[in-house]
C-alpha positions in Angstrom: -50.7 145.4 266.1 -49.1 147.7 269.1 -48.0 151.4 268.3 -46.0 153.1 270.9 -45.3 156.5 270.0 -41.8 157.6 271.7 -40.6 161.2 272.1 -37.1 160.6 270.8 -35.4 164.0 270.4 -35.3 165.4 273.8 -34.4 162.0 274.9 -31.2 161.5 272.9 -30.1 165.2 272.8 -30.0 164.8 276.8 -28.3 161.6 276.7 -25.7 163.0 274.8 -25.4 166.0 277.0 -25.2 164.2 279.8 -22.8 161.6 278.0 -20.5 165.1 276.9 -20.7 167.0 280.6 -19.4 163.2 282.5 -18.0 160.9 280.4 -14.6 160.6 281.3 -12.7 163.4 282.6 -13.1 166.9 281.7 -9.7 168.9 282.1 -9.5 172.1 281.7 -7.2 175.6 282.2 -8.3 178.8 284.5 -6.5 182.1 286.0 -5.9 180.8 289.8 -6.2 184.0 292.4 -2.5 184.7 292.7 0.2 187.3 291.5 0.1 191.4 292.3 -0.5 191.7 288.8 -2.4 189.9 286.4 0.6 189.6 283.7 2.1 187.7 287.0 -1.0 185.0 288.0 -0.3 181.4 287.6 -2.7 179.5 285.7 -4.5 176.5 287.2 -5.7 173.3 286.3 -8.7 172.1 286.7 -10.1 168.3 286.1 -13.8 166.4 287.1 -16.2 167.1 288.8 -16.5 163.4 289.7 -13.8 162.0 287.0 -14.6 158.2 285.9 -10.7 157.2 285.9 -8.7 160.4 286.3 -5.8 160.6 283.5 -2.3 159.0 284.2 -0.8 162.4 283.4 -1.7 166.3 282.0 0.4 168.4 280.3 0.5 172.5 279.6 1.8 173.9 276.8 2.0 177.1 274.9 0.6 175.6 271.4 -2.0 173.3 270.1 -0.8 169.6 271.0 -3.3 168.2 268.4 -1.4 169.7 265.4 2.4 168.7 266.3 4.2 166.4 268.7 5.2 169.2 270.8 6.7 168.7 274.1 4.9 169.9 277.1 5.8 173.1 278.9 5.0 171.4 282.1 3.6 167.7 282.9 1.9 166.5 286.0 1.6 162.8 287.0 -0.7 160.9 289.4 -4.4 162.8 289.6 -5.8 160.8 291.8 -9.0 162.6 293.2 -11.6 162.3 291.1 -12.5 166.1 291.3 -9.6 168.7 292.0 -7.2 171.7 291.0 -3.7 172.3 290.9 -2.3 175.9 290.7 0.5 175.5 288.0 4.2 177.7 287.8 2.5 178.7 284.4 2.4 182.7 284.3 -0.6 184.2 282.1 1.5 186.5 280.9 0.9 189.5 279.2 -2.9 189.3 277.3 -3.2 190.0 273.4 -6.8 189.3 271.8 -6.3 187.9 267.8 -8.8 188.7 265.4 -9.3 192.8 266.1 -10.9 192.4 269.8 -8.1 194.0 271.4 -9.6 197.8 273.0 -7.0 199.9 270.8 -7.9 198.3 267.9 -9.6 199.8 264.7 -13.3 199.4 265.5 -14.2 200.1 261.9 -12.6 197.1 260.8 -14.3 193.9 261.0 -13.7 191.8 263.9 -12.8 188.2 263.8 -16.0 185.8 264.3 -15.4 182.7 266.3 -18.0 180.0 266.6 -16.7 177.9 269.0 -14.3 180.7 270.9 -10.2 181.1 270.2 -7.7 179.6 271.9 -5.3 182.3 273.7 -1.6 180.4 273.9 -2.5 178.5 276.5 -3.5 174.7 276.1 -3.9 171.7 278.5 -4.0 167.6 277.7 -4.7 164.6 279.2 -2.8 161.4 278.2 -3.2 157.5 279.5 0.2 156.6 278.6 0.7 158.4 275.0 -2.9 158.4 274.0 -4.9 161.8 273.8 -7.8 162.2 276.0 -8.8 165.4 276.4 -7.8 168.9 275.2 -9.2 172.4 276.4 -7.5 175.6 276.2 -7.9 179.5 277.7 -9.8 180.5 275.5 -12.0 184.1 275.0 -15.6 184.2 274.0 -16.4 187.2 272.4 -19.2 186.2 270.0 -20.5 183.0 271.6 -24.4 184.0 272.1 -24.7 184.7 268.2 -22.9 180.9 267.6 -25.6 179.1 269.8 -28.8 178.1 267.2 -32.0 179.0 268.4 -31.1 180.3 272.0 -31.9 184.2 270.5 -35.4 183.0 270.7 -35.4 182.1 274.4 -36.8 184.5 277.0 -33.6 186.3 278.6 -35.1 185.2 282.0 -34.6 181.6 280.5 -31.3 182.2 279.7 -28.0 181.4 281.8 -26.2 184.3 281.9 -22.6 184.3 283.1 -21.9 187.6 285.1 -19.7 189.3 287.4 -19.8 191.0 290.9 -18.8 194.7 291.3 -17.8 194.6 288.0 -15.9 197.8 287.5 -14.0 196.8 290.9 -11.1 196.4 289.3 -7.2 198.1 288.9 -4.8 198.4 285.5 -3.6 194.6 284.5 0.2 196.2 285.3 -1.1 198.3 288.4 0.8 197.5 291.3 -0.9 199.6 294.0 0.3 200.7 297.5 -3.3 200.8 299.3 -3.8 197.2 300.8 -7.5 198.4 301.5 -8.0 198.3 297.7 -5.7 195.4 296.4 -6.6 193.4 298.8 -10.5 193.4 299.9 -12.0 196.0 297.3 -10.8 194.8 294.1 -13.4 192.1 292.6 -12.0 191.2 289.8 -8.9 190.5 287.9 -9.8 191.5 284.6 -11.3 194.7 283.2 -14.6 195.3 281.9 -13.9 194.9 278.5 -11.7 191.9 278.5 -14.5 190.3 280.9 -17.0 190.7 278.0 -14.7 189.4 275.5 -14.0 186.4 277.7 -17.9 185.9 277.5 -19.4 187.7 280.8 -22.8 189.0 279.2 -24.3 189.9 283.3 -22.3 193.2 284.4 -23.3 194.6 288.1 -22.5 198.0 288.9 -22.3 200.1 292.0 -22.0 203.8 291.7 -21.1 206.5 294.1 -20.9 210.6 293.7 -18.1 212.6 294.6 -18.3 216.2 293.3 -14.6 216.3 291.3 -15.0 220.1 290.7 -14.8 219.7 287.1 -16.9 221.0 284.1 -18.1 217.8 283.1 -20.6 216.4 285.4 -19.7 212.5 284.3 -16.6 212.9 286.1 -18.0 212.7 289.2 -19.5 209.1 289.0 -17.3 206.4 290.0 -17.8 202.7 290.7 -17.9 201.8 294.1 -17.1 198.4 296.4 -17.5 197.8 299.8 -18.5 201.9 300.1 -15.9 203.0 298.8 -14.7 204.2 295.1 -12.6 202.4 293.0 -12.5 203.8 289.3 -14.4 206.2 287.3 -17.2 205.2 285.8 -17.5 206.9 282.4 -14.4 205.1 280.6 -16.6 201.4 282.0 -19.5 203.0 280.2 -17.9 203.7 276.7 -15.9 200.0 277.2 -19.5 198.5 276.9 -20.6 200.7 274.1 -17.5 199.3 271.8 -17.8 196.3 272.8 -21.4 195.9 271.9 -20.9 197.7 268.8 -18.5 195.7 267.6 -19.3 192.2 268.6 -23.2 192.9 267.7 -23.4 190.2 271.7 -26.6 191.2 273.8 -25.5 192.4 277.3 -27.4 193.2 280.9 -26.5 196.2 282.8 -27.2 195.8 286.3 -27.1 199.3 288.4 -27.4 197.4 291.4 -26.9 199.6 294.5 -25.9 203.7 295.2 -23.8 203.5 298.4 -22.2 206.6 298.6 -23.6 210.4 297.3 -27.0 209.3 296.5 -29.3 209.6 299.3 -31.9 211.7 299.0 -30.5 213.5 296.3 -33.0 213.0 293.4 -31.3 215.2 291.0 -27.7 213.2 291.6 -30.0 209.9 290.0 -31.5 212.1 287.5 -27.5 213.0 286.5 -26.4 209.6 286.2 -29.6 209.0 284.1 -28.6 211.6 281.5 -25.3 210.1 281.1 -26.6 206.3 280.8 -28.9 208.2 277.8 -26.0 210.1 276.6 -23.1 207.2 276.8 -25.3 204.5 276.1 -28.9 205.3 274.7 -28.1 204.8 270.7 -27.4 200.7 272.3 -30.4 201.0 274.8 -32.9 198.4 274.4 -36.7 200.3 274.9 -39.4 198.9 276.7 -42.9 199.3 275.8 -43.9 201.5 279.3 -47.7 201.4 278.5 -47.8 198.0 279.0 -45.2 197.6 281.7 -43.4 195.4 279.7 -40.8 192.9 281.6 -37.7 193.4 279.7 -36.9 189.7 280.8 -39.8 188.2 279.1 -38.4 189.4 275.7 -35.8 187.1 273.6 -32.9 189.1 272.4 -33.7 188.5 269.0 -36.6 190.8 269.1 -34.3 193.0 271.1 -32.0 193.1 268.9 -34.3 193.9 265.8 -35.5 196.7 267.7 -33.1 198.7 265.4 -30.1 196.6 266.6 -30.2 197.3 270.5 -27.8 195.8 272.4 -27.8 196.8 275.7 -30.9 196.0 278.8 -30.2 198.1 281.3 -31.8 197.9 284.9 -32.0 200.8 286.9 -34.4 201.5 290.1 -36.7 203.6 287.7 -38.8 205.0 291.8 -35.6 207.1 292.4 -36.0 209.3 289.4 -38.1 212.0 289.2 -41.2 212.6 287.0 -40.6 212.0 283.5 -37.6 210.2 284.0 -39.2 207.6 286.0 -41.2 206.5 283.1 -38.2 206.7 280.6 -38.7 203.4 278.2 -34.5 203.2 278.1 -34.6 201.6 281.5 -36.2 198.3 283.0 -37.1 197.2 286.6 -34.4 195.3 288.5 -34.9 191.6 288.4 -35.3 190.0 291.8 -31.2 189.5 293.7 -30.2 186.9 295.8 -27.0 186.5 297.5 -24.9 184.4 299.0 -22.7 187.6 300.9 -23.5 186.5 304.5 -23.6 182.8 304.3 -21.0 180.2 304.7 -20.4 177.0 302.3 -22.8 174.7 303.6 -25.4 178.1 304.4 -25.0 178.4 300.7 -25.3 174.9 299.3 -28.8 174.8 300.9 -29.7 178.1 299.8 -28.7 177.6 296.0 -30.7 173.9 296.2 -33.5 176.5 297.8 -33.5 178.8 294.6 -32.2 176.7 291.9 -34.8 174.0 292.3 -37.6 176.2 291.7 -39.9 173.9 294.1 -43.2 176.1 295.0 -41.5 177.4 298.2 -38.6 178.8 296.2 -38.5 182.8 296.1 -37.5 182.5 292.4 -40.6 183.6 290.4 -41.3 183.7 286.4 -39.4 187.0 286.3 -35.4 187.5 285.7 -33.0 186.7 288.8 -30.0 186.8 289.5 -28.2 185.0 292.2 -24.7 186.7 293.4 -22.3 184.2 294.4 -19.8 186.3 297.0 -18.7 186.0 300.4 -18.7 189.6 301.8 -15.6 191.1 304.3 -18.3 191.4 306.7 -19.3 187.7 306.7 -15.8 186.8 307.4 -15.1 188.7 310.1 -18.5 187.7 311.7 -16.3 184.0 311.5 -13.5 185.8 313.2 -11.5 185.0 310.4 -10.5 188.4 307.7 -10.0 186.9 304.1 -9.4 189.1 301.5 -11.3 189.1 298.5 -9.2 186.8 296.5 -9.2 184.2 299.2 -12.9 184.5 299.5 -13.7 184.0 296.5 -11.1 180.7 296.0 -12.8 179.3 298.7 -16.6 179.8 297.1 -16.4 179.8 293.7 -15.2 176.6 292.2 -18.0 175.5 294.7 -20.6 177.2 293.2 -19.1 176.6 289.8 -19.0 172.4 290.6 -23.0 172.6 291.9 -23.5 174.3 288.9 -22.7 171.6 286.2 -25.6 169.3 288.3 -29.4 169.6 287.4 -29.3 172.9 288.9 -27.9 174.5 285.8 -30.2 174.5 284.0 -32.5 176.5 285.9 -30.0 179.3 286.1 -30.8 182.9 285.1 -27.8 184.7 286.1 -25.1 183.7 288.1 -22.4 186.8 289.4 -19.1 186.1 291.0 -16.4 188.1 291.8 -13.1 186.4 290.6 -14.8 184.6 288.1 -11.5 184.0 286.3 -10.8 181.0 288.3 -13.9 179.5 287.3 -15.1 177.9 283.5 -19.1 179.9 284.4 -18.8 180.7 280.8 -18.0 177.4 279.1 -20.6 176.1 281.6 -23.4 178.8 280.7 -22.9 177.7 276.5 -22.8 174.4 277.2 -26.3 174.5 279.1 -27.9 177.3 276.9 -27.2 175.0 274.1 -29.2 172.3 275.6 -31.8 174.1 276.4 -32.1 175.9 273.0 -32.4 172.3 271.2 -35.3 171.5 273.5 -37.4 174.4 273.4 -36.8 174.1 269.6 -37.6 170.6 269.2 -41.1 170.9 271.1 -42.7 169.1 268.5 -40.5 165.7 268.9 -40.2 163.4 266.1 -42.6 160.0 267.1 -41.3 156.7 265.6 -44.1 153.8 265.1 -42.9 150.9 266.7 -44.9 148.3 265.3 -45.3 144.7 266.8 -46.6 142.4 264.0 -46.8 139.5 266.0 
């Protein structure tokens, strides 16, 4: 008699991922890089990477498909690439969350939960003749790390976390400013902080300068910065994260990543910022056990969140504060940063397959990291070339997002982009955090006895 024992679980759960992430042809809606305002931006759609028969046609439309034989608002014939993206004469229009997650609405009523995300008005199908393929939708995430079994017990530096660049970089949805220098290369990002978290963005980066406003209130005086230069005040970001948290109960990373302008060696303008992280956001603050120079990324946010329901991890360079604040348990190191700012496409490819491999002469280390996927002004006019932001980022990001659904996925930490809109990093991010969860949980496979009686 021969017994094999065979380690089943992981085995099937990756063929099914696998089978789910390429069988085929995933097709699927995002915000393309174009309007002055965001009410005005065309959606896009986007299909493959590497589609096994593309669909004879895909069609938009402002309702579920699956429910009624509605015609389509628009339908496009004849994708013939096998990985691609079409910008569509479909506006966005003006944004309304359902189930209580809009800003101005009561925070002491319970919000809606949504396990698998809600569709915004916004779907897209793909036919072969009049048979359903494939629907996907724009759709917001404002719950989706509670939703995912078992990942709340997975380190946070094992965790793919979907984030953004300059964060805060951003101007009013109907702003229609007169300064090129800020609509064009400072802005980041098209949506604002809190409709970035309740799309699903859990990695926030932050770069603060000081301008003294000559006002009572000290907190006026921080502002988010991009490129060196303020954009927006910082306190009304700050209080955005605290509701948000509050109400959707989601774990999120603050990054305070750089201070370009007001900070240098003034000690006592860090120490000012600090007191208004501890005022605006210490009740959501995770704390860190300082006696053991705890890594905040070696925690899973289940214990963080037990911690009497803290929400928030917040990295802040801890050496620029003076004594005690320096040892202040409401703050943790910064994770190691890596960047993409000065590199071209092909620079980048090999640098991400340097990183995200984790060979033994990658930099990544068993700590958190976070890899920023941006093309800075500077880089572009080192190629003689000035792109603005928006077209930087249209050029970079669905690359970045298409080597992402390889292998190299699931080695992620974070990953920060500005733009991120005309990306699916979220989908993406639950998709692998979900594998990932099932494995770690399932480390004690199931063995089957095959038994050969002959």
């Amino acid at each position: 008699m021969i017994k094999i024992n065979i380690l089943v679980m992981p085995l099937l759960q990756s063929l099914l991922l696998i089978g789910s992430l390429e069988a085929g042809c995933p097709v699927y809606l995002t915000v393309s890089l174009t309007g002055k305002t965001l009410q005005d931006t065309f959606l896009e759609i986007n299909w493959g990477p590497n589609c096994y028969g593309p669909p004879q046609w895909v069609g938009i439309y402002g309702q579920d498909p699956t429910i009624s034989n509605f015609q389509p608002d628009l339908r496009i014939d004849g994708l013939a690439n096998s990985t691609g993206k079409m910008i569509t004469p479909i506006k966005l229009g003006k944004l309304h969350f359902p189930g209580g997650w809009n800003r101005q609405d009561d925070g002491d009523q319970p919000v809606t939960q949504y396990p698998t995300g809600k569709c915004l008005p916004h779907y897209v199908a793909s036919y072969n003749g009049t048979e359903l393929l494939t629907v996907d939708c724009l759709k917001i995430q404002p719950n989706w790390m509670a939703h995912i079994k078992d990942v709340s017990q997975m380190p946070l530096k094992n965790i793919f976390l979907p984030g953004t660049h300059a964060s805060g970089a951003v101007v009013g949805s109907s702003s229609k400013t007169n300064s090129i220098l800020v609509r064009d290369y400072l802005v980041a990002q098209q949506f604002d902080v809190w409709s970035q978290l309740i799309f699903g963005i859990r990695y926030l980066d932050f770069s603060i300068g000081y301008k003294n406003m000559n006002t009572e209130n000290d907190a006026d005086n921080f502002w988010i910065a991009n490129e060196n230069m303020l954009i927006t005040p910082l306190l009304g970001i700050l209080r955005d994260v605290r509701q948000f948290v509050k109400r959707s109960g989601e774990m999120v990373v603050l990054d305070f990543s750089s201070f370009p302008i007001g900070f240098y060696k003034h000690p006592e303008v860090y120490s000012s910022l600090f007191r208004l992280l501890r005022q605006e956001l210490g009740d959501e603050a995770y704390r860190r056990n300082v006696s053991k120079n705890e890594h905040c990324a070696d925690r899973n946010f289940r214990k963080i969140l037990l911690q009497n329901k803290h929400h928030l991890v917040i990295l802040f360079p801890s050496q620029e504060l003076p004594y005690p604040e320096n040892e202040s348990n409401l703050i943790c190191p910064p994770w190691q940063r890596f960047s993409s700012s000065f590199m071209n496409i092909s620079q980048t490819l090999d640098y991400m397959r340097l990183l995200f491999s984790k060979k033994t002469n990658s930099p990544v280390r068993d700590d958190g990291w976070i890899f920023t996927a941006v093309s800075s002004m500077e880089q572009t006019l080192n190629a003689h070339q000035l792109l603005t932001a928006k077209q930087r980022a249209a050029v970079l990001n669905p690359k970045v997002n298409q080597w992402l659904k390889g292998p190299w996925g699931n080695n992620a930490n974070v990953v920060a982009m500005d733009y991120f809109s005309n990306t699916n990093l979220v989908d993406l991010a639950i998709q692998v955090n979900a594998h990932k969860a099932f494995i770690m949980a399932n480390q004690d496979y199931i063995n089957l006895e095959i038994l050969n009686l002959a």
